[in-house]
N, C-alpha and C positions, 0 to 999 in steps of 0.2 A: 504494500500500500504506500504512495507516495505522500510526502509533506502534506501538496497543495490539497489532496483529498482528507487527511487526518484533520486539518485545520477547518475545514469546511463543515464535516460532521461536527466539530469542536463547535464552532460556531452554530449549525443550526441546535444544536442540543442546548444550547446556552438562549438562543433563542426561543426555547419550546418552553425551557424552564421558565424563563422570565414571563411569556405569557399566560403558563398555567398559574402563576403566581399574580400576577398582574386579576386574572380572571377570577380564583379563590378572595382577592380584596375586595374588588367591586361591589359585590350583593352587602357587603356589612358598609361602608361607604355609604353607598346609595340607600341602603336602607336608615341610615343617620339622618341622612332630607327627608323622609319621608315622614318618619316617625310623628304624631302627634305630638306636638309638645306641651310639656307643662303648663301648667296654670302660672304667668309669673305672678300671680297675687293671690293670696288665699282669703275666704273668709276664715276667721281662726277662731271667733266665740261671735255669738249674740244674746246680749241683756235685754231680751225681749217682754219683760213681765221686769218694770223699773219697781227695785224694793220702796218698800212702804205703800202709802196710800196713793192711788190714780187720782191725785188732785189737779193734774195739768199746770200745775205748777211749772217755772223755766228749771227748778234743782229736779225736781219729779220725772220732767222731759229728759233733763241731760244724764237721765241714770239709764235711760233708754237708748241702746247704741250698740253698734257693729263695729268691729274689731275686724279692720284687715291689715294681713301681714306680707310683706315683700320676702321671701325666701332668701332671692340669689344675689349675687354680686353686683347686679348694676341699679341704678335708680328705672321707678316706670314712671314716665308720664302719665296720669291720669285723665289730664285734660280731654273731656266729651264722654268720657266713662260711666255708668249709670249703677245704683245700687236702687232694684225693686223690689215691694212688697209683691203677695197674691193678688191684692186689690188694683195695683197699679199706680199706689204713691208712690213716686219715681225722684231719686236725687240725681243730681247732675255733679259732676265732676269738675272744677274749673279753674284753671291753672293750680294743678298741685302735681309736686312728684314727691310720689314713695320713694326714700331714700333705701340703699342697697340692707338687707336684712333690720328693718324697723318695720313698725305697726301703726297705725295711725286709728284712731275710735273713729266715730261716723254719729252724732250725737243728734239726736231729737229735733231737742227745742232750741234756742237761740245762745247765740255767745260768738264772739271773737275769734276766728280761725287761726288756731297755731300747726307748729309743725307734725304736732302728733293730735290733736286735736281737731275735728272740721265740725260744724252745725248745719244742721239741714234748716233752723231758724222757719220750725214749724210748730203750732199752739196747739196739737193736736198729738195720740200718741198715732204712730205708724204699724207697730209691731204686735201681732194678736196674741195673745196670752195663753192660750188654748191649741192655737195651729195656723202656722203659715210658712211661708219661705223666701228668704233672702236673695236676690239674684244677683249677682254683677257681673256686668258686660262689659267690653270693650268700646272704644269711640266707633267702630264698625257696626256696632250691635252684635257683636258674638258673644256667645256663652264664654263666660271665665272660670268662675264658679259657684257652686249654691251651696244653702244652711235650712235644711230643715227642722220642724221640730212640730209634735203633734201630743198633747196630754191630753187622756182619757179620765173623765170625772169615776171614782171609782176603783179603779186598775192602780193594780202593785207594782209597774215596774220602777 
């Protein structure tokens, strides 16, 4: 067998490897784009039944509140983001970003918007005490994610 033909097999064999290699990488790659991705904002608690008495009070209101958390390493803009009742009282998002792994409340009644704090600066409660669910979407209208809860007059659990 000559040089020029040893090198040549050399070669394509080196080539067959690379591409069955190259081919074994792809599907997990391309499967990385694909994949659904996480939620970057969680709800992480709701104070849906504000302790003490439902006197509509603005301390009453502001015990009343949703709790989201940013997870991951970067800030989210929230700005056009939506947090729903069942009913369709609807809060609007506006100019805020969730800093990288922080929480921010989502509160009732009225007050001041700080970093970790925002008010929906509503006189009313929003959150049913009994059963309803939380929704937050994206400035798109996509599903983020949801908080349900449902108590049963009665029932042990």
């Amino acid at each position: 067998m000559s040089a020029s033909v040893t090198a040549r097999r050399l070669a394509a064999a080196a080539l067959a490897a690379g591409a069955l290699a190259s081919v074994s990488v792809l599907p997990a790659a391309a499967a990385d784009h694909t994949r659904s991705q996480r939620p970057t904002v969680d709800i992480s608690a709701v104070q849906y039944d504000s302790p003490g008495r439902d006197d509509r009070s603005t301390r009453s209101l502001n015990k009343e509140r949703v709790q989201l958390t940013n997870p991951t390493r970067h800030a989210v803009n929230l700005d056009g983001w939506t947090l729903a009742d069942e009913d369709g009282h609807t809060y609007t998002f506006h100019h805020y970003r969730l800093a990288p792994r922080s929480t921010v409340r989502v509160h009732t009644g009225e007050g001041h918007d700080t970093r970790g704090d925002l008010y929906q600066n509503r006189r009313t409660y929003v959150w049913d005490n009994e059963r309803d669910t939380a929704t937050l979407r994206d400035d798109h209208g996509r599903f983020v994610d949801d908080y349900s809860w449902a108590h049963h007059r009665g029932s042990r659990h």
